[in-house]
C-alpha positions in Angstrom: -99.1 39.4 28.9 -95.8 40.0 31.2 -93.4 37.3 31.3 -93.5 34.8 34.8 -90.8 35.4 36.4 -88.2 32.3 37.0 -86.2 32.0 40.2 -83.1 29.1 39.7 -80.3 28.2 42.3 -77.3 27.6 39.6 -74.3 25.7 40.6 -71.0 27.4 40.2 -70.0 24.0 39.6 -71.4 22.2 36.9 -73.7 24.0 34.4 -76.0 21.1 34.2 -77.5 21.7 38.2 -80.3 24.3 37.8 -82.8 23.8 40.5 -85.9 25.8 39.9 -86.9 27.6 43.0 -90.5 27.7 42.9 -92.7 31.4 44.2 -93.3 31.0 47.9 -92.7 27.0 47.9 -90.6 25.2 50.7 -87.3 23.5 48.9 -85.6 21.8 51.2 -82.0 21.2 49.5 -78.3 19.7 50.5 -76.7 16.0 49.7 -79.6 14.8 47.1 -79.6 14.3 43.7 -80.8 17.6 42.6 -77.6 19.0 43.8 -75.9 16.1 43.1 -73.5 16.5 46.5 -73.0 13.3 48.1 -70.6 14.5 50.3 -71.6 13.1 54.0 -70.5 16.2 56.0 -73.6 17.5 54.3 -77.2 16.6 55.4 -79.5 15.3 53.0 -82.0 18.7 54.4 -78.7 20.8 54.8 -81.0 24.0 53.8 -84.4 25.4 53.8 -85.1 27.6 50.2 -88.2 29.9 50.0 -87.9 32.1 47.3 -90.2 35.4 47.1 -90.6 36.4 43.3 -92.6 40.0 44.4 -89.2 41.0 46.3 -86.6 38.5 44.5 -85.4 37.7 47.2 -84.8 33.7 48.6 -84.7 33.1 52.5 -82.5 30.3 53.3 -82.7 28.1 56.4 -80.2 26.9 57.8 -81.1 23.1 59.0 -77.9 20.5 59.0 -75.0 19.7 61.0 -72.5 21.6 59.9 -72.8 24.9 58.9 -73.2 26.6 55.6 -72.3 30.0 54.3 -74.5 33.0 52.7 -72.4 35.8 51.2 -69.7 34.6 53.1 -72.0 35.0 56.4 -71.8 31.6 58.5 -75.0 29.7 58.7 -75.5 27.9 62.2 -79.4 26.8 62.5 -79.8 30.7 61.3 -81.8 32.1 58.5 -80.0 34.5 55.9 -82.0 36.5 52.8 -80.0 36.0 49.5 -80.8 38.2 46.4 -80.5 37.8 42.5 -76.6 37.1 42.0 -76.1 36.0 45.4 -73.7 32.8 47.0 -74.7 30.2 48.8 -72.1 27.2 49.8 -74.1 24.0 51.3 -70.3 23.9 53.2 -68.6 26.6 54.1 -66.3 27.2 51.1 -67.8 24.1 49.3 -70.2 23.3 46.7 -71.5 26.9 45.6 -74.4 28.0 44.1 -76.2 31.1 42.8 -79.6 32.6 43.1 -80.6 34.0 40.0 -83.8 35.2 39.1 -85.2 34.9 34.9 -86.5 38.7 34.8 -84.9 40.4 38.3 -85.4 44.3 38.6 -81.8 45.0 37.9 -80.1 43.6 34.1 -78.9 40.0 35.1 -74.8 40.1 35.6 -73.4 36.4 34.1 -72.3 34.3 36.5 -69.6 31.7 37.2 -68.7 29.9 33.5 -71.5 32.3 32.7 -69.8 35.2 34.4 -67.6 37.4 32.0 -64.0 38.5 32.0 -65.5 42.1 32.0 -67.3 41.8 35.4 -64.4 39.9 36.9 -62.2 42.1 36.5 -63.8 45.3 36.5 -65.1 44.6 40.1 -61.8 45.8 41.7 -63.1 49.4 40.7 -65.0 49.5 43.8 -62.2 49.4 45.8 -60.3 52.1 44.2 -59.5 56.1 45.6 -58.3 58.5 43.7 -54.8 59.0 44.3 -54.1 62.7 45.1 -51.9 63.3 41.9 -49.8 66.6 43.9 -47.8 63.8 46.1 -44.6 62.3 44.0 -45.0 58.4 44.1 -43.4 56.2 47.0 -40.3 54.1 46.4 -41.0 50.2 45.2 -40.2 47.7 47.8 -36.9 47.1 46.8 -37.2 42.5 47.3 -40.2 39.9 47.5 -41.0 39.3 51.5 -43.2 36.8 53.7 -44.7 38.2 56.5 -46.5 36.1 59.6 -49.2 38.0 61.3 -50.9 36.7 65.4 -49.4 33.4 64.9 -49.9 32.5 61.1 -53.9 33.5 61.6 -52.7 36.0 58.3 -49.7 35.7 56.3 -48.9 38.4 53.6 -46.6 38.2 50.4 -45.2 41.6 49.3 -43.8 41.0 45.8 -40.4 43.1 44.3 -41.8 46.2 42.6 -45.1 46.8 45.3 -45.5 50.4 46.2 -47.5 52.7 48.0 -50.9 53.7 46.4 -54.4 55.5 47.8 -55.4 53.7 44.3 -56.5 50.2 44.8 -56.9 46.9 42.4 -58.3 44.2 44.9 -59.5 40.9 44.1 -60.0 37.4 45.0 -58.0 34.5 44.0 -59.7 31.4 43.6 -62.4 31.4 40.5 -61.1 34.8 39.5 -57.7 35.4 38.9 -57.2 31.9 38.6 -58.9 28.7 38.3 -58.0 24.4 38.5 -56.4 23.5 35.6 -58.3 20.1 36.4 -61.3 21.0 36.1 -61.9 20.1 39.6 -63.4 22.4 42.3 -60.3 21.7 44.4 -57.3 21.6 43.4 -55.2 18.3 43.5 -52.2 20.0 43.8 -50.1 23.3 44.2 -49.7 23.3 40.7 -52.7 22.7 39.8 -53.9 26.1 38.6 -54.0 28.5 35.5 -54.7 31.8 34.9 -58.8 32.4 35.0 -59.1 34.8 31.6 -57.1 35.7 28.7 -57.6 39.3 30.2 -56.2 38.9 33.1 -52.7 39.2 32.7 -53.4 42.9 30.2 -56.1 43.9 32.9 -53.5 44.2 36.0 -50.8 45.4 33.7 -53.1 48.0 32.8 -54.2 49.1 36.3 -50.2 48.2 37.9 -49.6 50.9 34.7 -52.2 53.7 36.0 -50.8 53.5 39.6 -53.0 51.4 41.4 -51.8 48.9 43.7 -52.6 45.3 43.1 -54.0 43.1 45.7 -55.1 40.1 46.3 -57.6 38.9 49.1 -57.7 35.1 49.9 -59.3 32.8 52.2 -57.1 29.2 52.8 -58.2 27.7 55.5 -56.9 24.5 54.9 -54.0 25.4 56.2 -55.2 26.0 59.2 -56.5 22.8 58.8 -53.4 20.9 58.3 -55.0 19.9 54.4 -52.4 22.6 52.5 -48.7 22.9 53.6 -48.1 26.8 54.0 -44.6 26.2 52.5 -46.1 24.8 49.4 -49.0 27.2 49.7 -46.1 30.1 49.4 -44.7 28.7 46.9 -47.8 28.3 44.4 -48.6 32.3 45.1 -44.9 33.2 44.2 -45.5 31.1 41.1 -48.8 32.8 40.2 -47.4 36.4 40.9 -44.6 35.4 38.7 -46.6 34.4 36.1 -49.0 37.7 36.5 -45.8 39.5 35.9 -46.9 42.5 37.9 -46.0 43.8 41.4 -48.8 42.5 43.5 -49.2 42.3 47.5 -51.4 39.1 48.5 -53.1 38.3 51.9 -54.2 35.1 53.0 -56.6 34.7 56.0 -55.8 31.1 57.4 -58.4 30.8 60.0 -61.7 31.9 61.0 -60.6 35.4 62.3 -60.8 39.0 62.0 -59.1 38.6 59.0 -61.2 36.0 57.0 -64.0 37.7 54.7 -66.1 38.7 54.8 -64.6 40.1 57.8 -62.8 43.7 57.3 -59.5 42.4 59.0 -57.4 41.9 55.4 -58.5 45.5 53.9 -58.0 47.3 57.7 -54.3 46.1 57.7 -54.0 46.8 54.2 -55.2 50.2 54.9 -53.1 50.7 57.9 -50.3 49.0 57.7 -47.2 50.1 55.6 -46.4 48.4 52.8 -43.0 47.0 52.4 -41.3 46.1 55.5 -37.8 45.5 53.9 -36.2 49.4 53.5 -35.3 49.6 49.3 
């Protein structure tokens, strides 16, 4: 007799919140105890949750006041179709969750306390070329530099050491190079932080070693938002970069832009744009 299959939406969170999802069944979800947000900004029907187990996929409904996010897409009284592994934030940026399905199609990756080192940081492989090994390799920029792109809307840190590569390391910051050292979703501080993973620090001196370029890709709205002081903010990533001990080149979208993800703004600049603005 085959095994039923399971459908769960897992906070990122707090291990304990696993909300069965139920086959073809109406869940209407946000600030209740099942989730256990109380946060007011989020309705007490913030979201609509139908999960299909024949397709494993889960349609989600978009219902309260303020919008939530699917994959990074924005959710305004919209409906979005997440898949096994896939984000959801009741609040855009806030209080994530996973679908995950018992027995999907595809082997089950691990996910957030559950998700490995491995898978972290072997996701940047997608976004690497192969570099074309005939050209000799382009001078390091020669200092650290800030640069402020249409008004602050994107602000990029070049590190000492960054050169040129057609091979690229890209990753997030928040929950994957580094995490609170709190414990709490958001941090209290600038220096509240700590490297994610043991691996981290060999992982990107192994890649910095075999010519790829290290980036990192960040959303901080706050900023925009007046909740995080950009100077502060600069100096946290200068601390983290320090502490990574490899060059690295780090964009941060402060708005909702052409630069925010899932947006492609951050990776066409980084494709298009040279890389050290300071001459070595």
């Amino acid at each position: 007799m085959p095994i039923q299959k399971k459908c769960f939406l897992k906070s990122m969170e707090d291990n304990d919140i696993k909300i069965h999802l139920q086959d073809k069944i109406e869940i209407p979800l946000g600030r209740c105890p099942e989730t256990n947000i109380k946060d007011k900004r989020c309705s007490r029907n913030q979201v609509l949750l139908t999960a299909d187990y024949s397709s494993e996929m889960v349609n989600v409904k978009h219902l309260g006041g303020n919008p939530s996010s699917a994959n990074g897409i924005i959710l305004r009284n919209d409906s979005h179709i997440l898949k096994h592994n896939d984000l959801l934030e009741f609040l855009i940026g806030e209080y994530k969750f996973i679908v995950e399905f018992e027995t999907p199609l595809v082997k089950p990756e691990k996910r957030k306390n559950e998700i490995s080192e491995e898978n972290k940081m072997s996701g940047a492989k997608r976004f690497c070329k192969e570099e074309d090994k005939s050209l000799p390799l382009p001078p390091p920029c020669g200092k650290s530099t800030w640069e402020r792109i249409e008004d602050g809307k994107l602000y990029i840190f070049t590190s000492a050491g960054v050169r040129s590569s057609s091979k690229i390391a890209a990753y997030d910051l928040d929950g994957t190079l580094i995490l609170t050292k709190s414990g709490r979703v958001f941090p209290k501080d600038n220096d509240d932080w700590k490297l994610a993973f043991g691996s981290v620090k060999p992982k990107l001196s192994k890649f910095a070693g075999d010519g790829y370029k290290i980036v990192i890709l960040t959303n901080q709205a706050g900023i925009s938002r007046g909740k995080t002081n950009i100077n502060e903010f600069k100096t946290k990533i200068e601390n983290i970069v320090r502490d990574l001990n490899v060059p690295v080149q780090v964009f941060i979208a402060t708005t909702t832009s052409i630069y925010r993800k899932p947006a492609p703004g951050m990776w066409t600049f980084l494709e298009t744009k040279i890389v050290c603005w300071l001459s070595t």
